[in-house]
C-alpha positions in Angstrom: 160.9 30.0 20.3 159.1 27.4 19.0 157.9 27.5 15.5 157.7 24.3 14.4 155.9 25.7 11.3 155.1 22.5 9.5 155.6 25.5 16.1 160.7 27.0 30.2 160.0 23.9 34.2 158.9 23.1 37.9 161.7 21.1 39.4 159.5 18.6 40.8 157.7 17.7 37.8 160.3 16.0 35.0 160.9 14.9 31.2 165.1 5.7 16.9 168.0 5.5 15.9 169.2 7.7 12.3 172.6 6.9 10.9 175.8 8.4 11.8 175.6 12.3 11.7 178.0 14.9 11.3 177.5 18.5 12.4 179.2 21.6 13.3 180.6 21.7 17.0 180.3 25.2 18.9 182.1 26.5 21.9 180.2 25.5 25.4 181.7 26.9 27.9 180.4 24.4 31.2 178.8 21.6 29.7 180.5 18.3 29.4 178.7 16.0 27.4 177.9 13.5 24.4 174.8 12.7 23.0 174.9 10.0 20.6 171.0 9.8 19.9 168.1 11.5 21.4 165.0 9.6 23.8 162.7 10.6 21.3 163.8 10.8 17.6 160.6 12.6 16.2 159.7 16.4 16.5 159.7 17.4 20.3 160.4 21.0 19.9 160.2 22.9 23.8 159.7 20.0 25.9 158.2 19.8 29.1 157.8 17.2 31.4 155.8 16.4 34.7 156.2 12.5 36.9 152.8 11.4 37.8 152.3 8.3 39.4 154.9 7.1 38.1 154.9 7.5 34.6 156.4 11.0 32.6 154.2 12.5 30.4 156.3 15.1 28.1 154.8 18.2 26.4 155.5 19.8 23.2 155.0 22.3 20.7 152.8 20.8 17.6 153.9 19.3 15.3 152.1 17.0 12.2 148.7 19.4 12.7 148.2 18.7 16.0 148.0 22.4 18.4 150.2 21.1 21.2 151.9 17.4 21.4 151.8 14.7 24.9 153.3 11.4 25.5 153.9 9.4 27.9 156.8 6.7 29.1 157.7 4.7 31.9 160.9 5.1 31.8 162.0 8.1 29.3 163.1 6.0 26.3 160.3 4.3 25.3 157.6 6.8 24.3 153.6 6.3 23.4 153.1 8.3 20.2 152.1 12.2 20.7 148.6 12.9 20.8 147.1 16.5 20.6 147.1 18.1 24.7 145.0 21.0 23.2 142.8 20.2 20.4 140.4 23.1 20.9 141.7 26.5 21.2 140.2 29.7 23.0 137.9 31.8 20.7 139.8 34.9 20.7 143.0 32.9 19.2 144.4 31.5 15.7 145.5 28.7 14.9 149.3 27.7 13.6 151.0 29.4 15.8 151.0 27.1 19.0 154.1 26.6 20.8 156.6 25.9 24.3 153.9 24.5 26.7 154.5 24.6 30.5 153.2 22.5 33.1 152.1 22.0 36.9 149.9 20.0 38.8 147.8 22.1 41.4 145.8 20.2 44.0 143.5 17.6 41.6 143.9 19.9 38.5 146.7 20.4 35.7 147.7 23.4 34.5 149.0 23.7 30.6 150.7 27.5 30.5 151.6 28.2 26.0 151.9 30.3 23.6 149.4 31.4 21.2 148.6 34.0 18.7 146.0 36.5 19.5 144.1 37.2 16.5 142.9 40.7 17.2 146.1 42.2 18.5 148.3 40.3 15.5 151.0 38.7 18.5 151.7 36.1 20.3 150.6 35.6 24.1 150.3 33.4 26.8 147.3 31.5 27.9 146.5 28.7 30.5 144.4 25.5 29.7 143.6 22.7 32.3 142.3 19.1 32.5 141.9 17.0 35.3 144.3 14.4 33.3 147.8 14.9 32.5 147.1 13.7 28.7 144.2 15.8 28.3 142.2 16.9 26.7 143.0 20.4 28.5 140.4 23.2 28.1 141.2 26.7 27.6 137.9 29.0 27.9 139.5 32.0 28.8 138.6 35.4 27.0 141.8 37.1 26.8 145.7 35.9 26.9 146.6 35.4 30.8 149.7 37.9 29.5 150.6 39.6 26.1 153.1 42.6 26.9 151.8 44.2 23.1 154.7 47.3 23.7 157.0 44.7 23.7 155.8 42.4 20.5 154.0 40.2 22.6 154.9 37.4 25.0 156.1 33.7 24.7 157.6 30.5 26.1 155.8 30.5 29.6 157.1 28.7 32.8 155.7 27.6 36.3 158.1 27.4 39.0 157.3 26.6 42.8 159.6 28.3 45.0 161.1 25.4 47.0 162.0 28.7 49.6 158.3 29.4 50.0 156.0 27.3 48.2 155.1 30.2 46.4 153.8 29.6 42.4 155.5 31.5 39.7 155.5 31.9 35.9 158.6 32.6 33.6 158.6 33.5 30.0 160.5 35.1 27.3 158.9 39.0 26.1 158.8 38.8 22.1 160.5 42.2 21.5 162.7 40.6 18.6 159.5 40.2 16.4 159.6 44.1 16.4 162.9 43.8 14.4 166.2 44.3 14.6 167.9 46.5 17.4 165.1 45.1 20.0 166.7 42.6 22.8 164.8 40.4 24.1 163.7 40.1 28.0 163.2 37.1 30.1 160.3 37.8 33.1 159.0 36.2 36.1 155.7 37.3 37.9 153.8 35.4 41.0 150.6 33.9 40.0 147.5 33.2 42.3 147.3 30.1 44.6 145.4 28.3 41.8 147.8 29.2 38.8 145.0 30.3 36.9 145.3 34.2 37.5 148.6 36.4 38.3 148.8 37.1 42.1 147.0 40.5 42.6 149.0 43.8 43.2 152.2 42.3 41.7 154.0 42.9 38.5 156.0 41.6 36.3 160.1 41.5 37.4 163.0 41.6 34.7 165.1 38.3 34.9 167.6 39.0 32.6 167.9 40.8 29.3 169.8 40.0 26.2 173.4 41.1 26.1 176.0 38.6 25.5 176.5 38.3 21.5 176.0 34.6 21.3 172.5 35.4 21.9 171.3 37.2 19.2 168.7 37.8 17.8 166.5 36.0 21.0 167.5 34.8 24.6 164.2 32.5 25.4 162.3 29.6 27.2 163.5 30.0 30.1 163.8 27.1 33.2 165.1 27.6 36.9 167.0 25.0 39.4 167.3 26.1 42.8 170.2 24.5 44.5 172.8 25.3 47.0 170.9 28.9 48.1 170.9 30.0 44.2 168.2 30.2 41.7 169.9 28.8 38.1 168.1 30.0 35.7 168.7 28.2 32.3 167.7 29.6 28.8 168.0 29.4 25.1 169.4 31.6 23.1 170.6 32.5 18.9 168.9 31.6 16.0 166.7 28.2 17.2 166.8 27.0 12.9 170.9 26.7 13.4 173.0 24.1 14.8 174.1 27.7 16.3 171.4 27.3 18.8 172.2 27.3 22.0 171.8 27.2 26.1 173.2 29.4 28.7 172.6 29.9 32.3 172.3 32.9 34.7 172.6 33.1 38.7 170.5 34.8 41.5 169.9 34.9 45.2 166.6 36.0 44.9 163.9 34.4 42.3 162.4 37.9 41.3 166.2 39.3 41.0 168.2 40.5 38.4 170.0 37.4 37.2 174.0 37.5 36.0 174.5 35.8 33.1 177.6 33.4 33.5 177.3 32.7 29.5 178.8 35.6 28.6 181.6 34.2 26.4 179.4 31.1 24.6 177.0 28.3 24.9 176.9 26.5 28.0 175.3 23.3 25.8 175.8 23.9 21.9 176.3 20.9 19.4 177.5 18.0 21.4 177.5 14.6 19.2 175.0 14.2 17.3 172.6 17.1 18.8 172.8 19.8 16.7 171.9 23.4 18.3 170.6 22.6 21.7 167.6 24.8 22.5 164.9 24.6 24.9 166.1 23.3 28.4 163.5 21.5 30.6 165.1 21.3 34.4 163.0 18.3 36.0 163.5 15.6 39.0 163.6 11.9 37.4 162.0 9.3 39.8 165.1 8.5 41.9 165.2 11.7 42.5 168.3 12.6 40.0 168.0 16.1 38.6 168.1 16.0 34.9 167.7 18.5 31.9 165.1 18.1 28.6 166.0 19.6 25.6 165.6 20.1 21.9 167.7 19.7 19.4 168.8 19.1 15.1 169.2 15.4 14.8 170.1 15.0 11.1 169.1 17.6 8.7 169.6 21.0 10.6 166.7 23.4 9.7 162.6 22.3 8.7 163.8 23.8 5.4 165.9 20.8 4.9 164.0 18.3 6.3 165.3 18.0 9.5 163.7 17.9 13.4 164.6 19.1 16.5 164.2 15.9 18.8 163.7 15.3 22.7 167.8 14.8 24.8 167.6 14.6 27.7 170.8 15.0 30.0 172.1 14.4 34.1 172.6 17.6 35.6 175.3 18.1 37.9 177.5 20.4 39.9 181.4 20.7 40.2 182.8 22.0 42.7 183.1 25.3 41.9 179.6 25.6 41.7 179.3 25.3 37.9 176.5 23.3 36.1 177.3 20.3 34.0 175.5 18.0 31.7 176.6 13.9 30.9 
């Protein structure tokens, strides 16, 4: 969830200094790492990250009135500053409320996949924008929301995945059944879209990933990200309360994209607090130019909560294996 309030990642696409901080630590149970200070130290809640030419250019929920944040670096520390990606929204939507973009580049075009609030139905959905630039400015003129499951609150942090298997296109997001209140779990979906990203694929619906069990979790498992590697589909998430350092990311495991996923975070966080990131949230799986696979992701640094001040800023992490098949993060 996004909700930056003052607001998931193709594996071939990618993603200041505060004083000393001291936070709460949280069992992870698979993660080994230590972040000292993040890439980016202003707000860069959901990132989302695409290589183009050589330069990244990372995505973000708004933040400072702009709908939907892009920068750009050369080499992932040293960031221009965020410009609005979506200055215009699409009629039938409200402002405020714009949050966890996803992107692909299809052919010459670039899709931007976020969350938005439909103003008639009173819910958050998911539309698709597109520019022929990966800073924008992308163009949404669509009529409705490209999905908005209203029986289940709505629907949130979309995104694309190509199937290294197949080369097939595919969208992920997160149903918002927990803004129905309590005793709703939330749901995690994937669905094929149409060659061109803009449309889902005709004759298919949409397949449950994984649903909200583990008690971490509550009250929202969300923004969801798959890795393919070694025959398996990981599929990474966030999960608890996003305005905690109680935050969290877990991960689940499938043979099959569309199938039901086992959650291996059953017991805790995979990534919680680790040094000075506070609440991890968000993860962004991408492929850095030499080709390392890495993981995005948002996090507290200082101040834990808007409330108090604080920001969740851009980490960004090397992704590994053991040999047991487990994920890691340095």
């Amino acid at each position: 969830m996004a909700v930056t309030r003052v607001g998931a990642t193709i594996l071939a696409g990618v993603v200041g200094a505060l004083g000393p901080i001291v936070g709460p630590s949280s069992p992870a149970y698979g993660a080994s790492s230590t972040f000292t200070a993040p890439v980016y130290a202003g707000d860069f809640p959901d990132p989302a990250v695409i290589l183009v030419k050589g330069t990244y250019w990372a995505y973000a929920t708004g933040s400072a009135g702009r709908n939907l944040q892009v920068m750009y670096s050369a080499d992932l520390h040293t960031w221009s500053p965020p410009t609005d990606a979506l200055p215009v929204l699409p009629s039938w939507a409200s402002s405020g409320q714009t949050w966890a973009p996803g992107l692909l580049k299809r052919g010459s075009t670039f899709l931007m996949y976020y969350t938005v609030h439909d103003a008639s139905l009173d819910q958050q959905c998911i539309s698709v924008a597109t520019s022929s630039k990966p800073q924008g400015p992308f163009s949404d003129t669509s009529t409705e929301p490209l999905i908005c499951q209203s029986a289940n609150g709505g629907s949130i942090d979309p995104n694309p995945f190509v199937d290294p298997a197949s080369g097939d296109l595919y969208l992920l997001w997160k149903s918002d059944d927990n803004s129905l209140g309590a005793g709703h779990p939330t749901h995690i979906w994937g669905q094929e879209l149409s060659v061109g990203g803009t449309s889902l694929f005709p004759g298919t619906s949409p397949s449950l990933l994984l649903t909200e069990s583990a008690a971490w979790q509550s009250p929202s498992a969300e923004g969801p990200t798959l890795l393919f590697s070694g025959g398996r589909y990981y599929l990474f998430y966030g999960a608890n309360n996003y305005d905690t350092a109680s935050s969290g990311i877990g991960y689940a495991k499938s043979s099959s994209l569309l199938g039901s996923y086992a959650n291996k975070s059953t017991l805790g966080r995979w990534l919680g607090t680790r040094g000075n990131a506070q609440g991890a949230q968000g993860p962004n799986v991408f492929t850095d130019k030499s080709g390392v696979t890495r993981m995005a992701f948002a996090a507290w640094y200082g101040p834990v909560g808007y409330e108090n001040g604080g920001v969740r800023s851009l980490w960004i992490g090397t992704l590994d294996f053991n040999s047991s098949g487990k994920p890691t993060l340095r």
